[in-house]
C-alpha positions in Angstrom: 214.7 182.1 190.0 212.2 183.2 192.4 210.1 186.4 192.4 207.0 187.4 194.7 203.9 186.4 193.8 200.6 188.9 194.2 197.6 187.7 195.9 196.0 186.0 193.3 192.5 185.6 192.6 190.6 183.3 190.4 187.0 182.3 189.1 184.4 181.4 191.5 183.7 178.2 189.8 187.4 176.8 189.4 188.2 174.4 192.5 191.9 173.3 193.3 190.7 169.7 191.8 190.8 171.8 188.3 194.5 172.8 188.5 195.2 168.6 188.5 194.7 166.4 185.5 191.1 165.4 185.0 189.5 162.2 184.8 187.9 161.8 180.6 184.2 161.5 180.2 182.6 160.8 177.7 183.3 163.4 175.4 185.1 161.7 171.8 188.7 162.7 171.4 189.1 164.4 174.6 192.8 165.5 175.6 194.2 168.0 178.1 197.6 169.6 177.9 200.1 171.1 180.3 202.8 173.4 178.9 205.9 175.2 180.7 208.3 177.8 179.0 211.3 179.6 180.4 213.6 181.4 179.2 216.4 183.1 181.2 218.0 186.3 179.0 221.2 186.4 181.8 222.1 182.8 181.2 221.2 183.1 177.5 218.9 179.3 178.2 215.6 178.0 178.2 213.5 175.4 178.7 209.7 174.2 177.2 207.9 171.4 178.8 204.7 170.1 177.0 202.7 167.5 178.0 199.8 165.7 176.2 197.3 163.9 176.6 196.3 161.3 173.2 193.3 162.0 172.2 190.9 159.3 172.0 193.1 157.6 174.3 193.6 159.5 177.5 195.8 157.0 179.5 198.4 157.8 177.4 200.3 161.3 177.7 203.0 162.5 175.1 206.1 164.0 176.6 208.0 166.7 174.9 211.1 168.6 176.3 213.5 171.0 174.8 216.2 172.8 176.4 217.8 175.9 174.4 221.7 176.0 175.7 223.5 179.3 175.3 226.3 178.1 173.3 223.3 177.5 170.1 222.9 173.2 171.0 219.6 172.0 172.6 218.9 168.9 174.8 215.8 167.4 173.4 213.7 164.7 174.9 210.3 163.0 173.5 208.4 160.3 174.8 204.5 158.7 175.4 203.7 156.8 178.4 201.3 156.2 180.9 200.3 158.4 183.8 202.2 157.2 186.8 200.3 157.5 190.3 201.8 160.5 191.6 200.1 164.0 192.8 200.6 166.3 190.4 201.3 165.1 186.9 204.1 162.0 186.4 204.8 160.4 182.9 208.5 159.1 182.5 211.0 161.5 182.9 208.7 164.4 183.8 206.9 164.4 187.7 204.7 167.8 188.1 203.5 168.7 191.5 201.4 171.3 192.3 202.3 173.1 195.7 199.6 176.0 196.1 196.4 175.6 193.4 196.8 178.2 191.1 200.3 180.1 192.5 203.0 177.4 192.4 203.9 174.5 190.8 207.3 172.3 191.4 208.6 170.5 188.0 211.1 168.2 187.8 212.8 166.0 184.9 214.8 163.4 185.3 215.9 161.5 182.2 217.8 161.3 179.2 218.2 164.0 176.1 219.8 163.3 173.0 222.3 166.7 172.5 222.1 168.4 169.5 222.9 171.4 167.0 220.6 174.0 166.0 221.3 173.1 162.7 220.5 169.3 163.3 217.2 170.2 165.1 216.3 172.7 162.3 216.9 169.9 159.3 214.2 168.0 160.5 213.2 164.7 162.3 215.5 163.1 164.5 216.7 159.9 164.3 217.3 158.1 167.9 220.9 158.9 168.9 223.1 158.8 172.0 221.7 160.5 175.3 223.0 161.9 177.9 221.3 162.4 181.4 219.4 165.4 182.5 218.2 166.8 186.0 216.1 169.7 186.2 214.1 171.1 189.0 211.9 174.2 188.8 209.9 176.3 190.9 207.1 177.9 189.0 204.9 181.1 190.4 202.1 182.0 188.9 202.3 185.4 187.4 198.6 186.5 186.6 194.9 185.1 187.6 193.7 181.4 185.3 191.9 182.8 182.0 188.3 182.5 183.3 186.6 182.7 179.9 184.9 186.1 180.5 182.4 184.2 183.3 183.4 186.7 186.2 
């Protein structure tokens, strides 16, 4: 899917550093997060990306994908790992890059996802099952201006 993108503007302050992951200080429990949704009404499918950094422990990020299919099962994927060089944001299956600061992001994940029924994801934990592979790729644009805070 692809739509035009308006000239966006954004804080004075924010650099294109800030749009990457950040490097902890010193502050205690520290984390950072990154989070994707999309949902396509024509197809009747969606997908939601999170990614998370452990607080208290920022080397390690915990991976989280679901995929919504339209005949009711889901593709669901969960993992932890360490951040793999990369430039943009790479932790097992997931690698994030971001094209413009701010406007577009490429993500991709290649991996594996257990399949399952709503009614098996609704009944509560998981247990470890068979997965089958997964390959997305998508183009993200940037439909409004980073939340600034009120500073401009």
């Amino acid at each position: 899917m692809t739509a035009s993108t308006p000239h966006l503007t954004r804080a004075s302050w924010l650099t294109d550093a800030d749009e990457l992951p950040h490097i902890a200080g010193e502050v205690e429990n520290w984390s950072e997060n990154y989070l994707t949704y999309v949902w396509s009404p024509a197809n009747q499918a969606g997908i939601y990306f999170h990614l998370c950094r452990h607080p208290g422990e920022p080397a390690r990020w915990d991976e989280i994908m679901f995929v919504a299919l339209p005949d009711g099962r889901w593709l669901v994927s969960k993992s932890v790992s360490p951040q793999r060089e990369w430039p943009g944001v790479s932790v097992n299956g997931v690698e994030w890059t971001c094209d413009v600061p701010y406007q577009t992001w490429t993500k991709r994940f290649r991996g594996g996802a257990q399949l399952v029924s709503r009614e098996q994801l609704a009944s509560g934990p998981l247990p470890d099952g068979q997965q089958v592979a997964v390959d997305i790729e998508l183009t993200c644009e940037a439909c409004c201006h980073p939340y600034d805070c009120g500073s401009e």
